[in-house]
N, C-alpha and C positions, 0 to 999 in steps of 0.2 A: 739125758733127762733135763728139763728147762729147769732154769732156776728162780726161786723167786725174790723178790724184792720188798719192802714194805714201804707204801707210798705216807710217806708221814703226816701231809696235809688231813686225809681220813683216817686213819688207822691208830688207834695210842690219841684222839681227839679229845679222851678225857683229864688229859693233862696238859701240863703247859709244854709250847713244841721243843722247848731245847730238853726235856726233861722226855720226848719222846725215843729218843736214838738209846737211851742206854734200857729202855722196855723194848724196843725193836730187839737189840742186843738177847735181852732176856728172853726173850720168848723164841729165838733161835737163828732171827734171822742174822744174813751176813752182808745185806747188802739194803741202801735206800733209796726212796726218791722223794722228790716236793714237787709238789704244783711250782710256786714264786719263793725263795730264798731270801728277797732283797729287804726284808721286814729285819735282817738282822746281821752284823757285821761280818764279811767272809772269813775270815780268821778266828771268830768267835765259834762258827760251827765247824771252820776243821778241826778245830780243840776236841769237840765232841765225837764225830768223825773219827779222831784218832784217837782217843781216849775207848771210846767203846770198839774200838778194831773195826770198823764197817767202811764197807766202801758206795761213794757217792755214784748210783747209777745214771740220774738223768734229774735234771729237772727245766722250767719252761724260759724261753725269752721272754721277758716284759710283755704284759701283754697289753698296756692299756691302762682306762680308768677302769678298773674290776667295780670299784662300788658304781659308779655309774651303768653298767652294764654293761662294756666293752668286754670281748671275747678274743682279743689280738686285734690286732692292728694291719695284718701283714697283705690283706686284700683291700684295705683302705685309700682308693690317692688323695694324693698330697700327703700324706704321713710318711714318707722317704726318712725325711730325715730323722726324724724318733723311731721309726723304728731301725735304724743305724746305729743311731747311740744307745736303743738298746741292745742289740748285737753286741757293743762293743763291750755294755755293762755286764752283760751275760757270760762273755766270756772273764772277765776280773772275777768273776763269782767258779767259774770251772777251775778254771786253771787252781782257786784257790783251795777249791774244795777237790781237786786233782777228778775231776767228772768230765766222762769223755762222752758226752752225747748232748747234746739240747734238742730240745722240741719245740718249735714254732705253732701254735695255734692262730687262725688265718683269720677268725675273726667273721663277726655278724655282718651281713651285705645290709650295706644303709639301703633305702628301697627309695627307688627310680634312679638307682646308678646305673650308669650302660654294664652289661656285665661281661661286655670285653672289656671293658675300664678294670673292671675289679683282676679278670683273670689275667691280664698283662702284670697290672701293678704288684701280684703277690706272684709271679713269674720272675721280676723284676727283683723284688725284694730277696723271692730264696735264691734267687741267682747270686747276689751279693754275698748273703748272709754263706751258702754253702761255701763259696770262694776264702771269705775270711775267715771261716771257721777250720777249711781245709789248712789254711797256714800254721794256725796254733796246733794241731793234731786233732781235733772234736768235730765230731758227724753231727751234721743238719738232718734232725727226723721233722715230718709234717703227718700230722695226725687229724682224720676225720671224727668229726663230732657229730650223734643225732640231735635232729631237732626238735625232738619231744624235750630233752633237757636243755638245751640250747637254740630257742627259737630263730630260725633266721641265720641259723652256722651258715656260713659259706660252704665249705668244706664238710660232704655231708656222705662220701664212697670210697670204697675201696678204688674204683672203676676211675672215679673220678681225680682221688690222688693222684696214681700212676700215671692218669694223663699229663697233670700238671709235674709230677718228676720229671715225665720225659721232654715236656718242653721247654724246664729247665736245661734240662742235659746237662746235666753235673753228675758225676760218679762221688762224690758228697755228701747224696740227698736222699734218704732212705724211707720207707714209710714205718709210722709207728701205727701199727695194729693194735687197735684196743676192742676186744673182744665184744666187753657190753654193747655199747656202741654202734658195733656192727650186726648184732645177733636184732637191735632196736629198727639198724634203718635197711638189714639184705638179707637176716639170715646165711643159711648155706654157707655155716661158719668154718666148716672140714675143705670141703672144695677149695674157698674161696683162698682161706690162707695156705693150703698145697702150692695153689698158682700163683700166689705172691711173696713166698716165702724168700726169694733170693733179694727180693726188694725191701724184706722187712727187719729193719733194725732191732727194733723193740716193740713187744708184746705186754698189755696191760688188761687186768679183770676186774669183773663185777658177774653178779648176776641176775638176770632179769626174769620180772619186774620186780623195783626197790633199788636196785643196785649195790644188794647187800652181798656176801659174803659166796662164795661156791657151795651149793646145796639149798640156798632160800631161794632159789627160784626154778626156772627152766632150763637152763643150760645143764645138758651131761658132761661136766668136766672131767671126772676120772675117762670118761672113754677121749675127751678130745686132748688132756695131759698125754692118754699115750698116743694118740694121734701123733701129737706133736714131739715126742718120741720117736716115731718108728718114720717122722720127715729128717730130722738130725738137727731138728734144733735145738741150738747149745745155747741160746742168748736168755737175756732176763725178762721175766716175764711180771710187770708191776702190779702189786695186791692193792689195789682205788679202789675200795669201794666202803660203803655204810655200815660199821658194821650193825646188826641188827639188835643186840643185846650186850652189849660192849666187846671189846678188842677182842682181851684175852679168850672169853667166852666163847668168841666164835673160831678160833682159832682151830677146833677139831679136823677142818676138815685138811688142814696144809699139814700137821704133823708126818704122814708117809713118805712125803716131799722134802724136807729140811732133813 
């Protein structure tokens, strides 16, 4: 059975975030994630981490100016070097918070870039970033985003990830499947992840439309939970989404699962 994870950025959003890991705790979960961590000192949150017994599943490289509306940086050229040093910052934040996965988001394609520009240059970057990450022991996931919520993502398939894993060619570089996401921009959410499941590190939810909670929208997830059951997948599966009437409230539908 998948497990899941409570992604702290939305989930527990009505309290302050260091004040969210011991309501994650409460509510049952065993394990987290965050969009960006870097708002707050690494050893400050494994305090918490290790105080509430949970373990750190994932959370993202640097992506950017976020208030400005950067989305990653990782398909940008000439950004080599930032996003290097944020690799480098990323991993000071794993290691401390003992998290063995990061996620790279590739970021908004500036418009009238050549876009072998774009696809070399984030070819280029996860090539680095899996290499150095492979040394510390933490896997490079690369995550498509739709662009109904993110206008202008680069990274916007399944089809189209995989391509760019393999032309990385790193055994490193995994894709993170985020359900919403994909159900927004291919549908054929059973299929698609059967046939990419050896490829997929990490699995994250929502449901559409709203991107609230499992059961506020159209996704059958009790049949695709056991879908994902009866493929043998044992990995985490992150709980991102809005919740629609607060946390705890919506919580009904994960209880069978923890």
């Amino acid at each position: 059975m998948p497990k899941f994870n409570a992604n702290l950025t939305l989930l527990f959003n009505e309290l302050d975030f260091l004040d969210r890991f011991q309501a994650a705790k409460d509510a049952g979960f065993r394990a987290v994630e965050c969009q960006f961590p870097y708002a707050y000192p690494p050893q400050q949150l494994a305090e918490r981490l290790e105080r509430c017994a949970l373990e750190q599943v994932l959370h993202n490289l640097p992506a950017g100016d976020l208030a400005g509306g950067e989305r990653g940086i990782a398909c940008l050229p000439g950004r080599a070097g930032e996003f290097q040093d944020g690799v480098g910052r990323a991993i000071e934040y794993a290691q401390a918070l003992q998290c063995r996965q990061l996620n790279c988001l590739a970021g908004v394609a500036p418009p009238g870039v050549d876009p072998a520009a774009l696809h070399d240059t984030l070819v280029q970057n996860l090539r680095f970033a899996a290499d150095r990450l492979r040394e510390v022991g933490i896997r490079l996931l690369l995550e498509p985003c739709n662009t109904r919520d993110v206008p202008g993502f680069y990274l916007n398939g399944s089809r189209q990830a995989i391509d760019i894993i393999d032309a990385v060619g790193s055994d490193n570089l995994f894709l993170q499947y985020d359900i919403y996401h994909m159900q927004v921009m291919e549908g054929n959410l059973a299929p698609t992840i059967e046939r990419h499941l050896p490829r997929i590190g990490h699995m994250q939810l929502a449901d559409n439309p709203g991107r609230g909670e499992p059961g506020s929208g159209e996704i059958n997830y009790p049949f695709l939970f056991a879908w994902l059951d009866r493929l043998g997948y044992s990995g985490w599966i992150g709980c991102e989404y809005k919740p629609v009437n607060g946390t705890v409230q919506g919580l009904g539908w994960i209880r069978p699962y923890l």
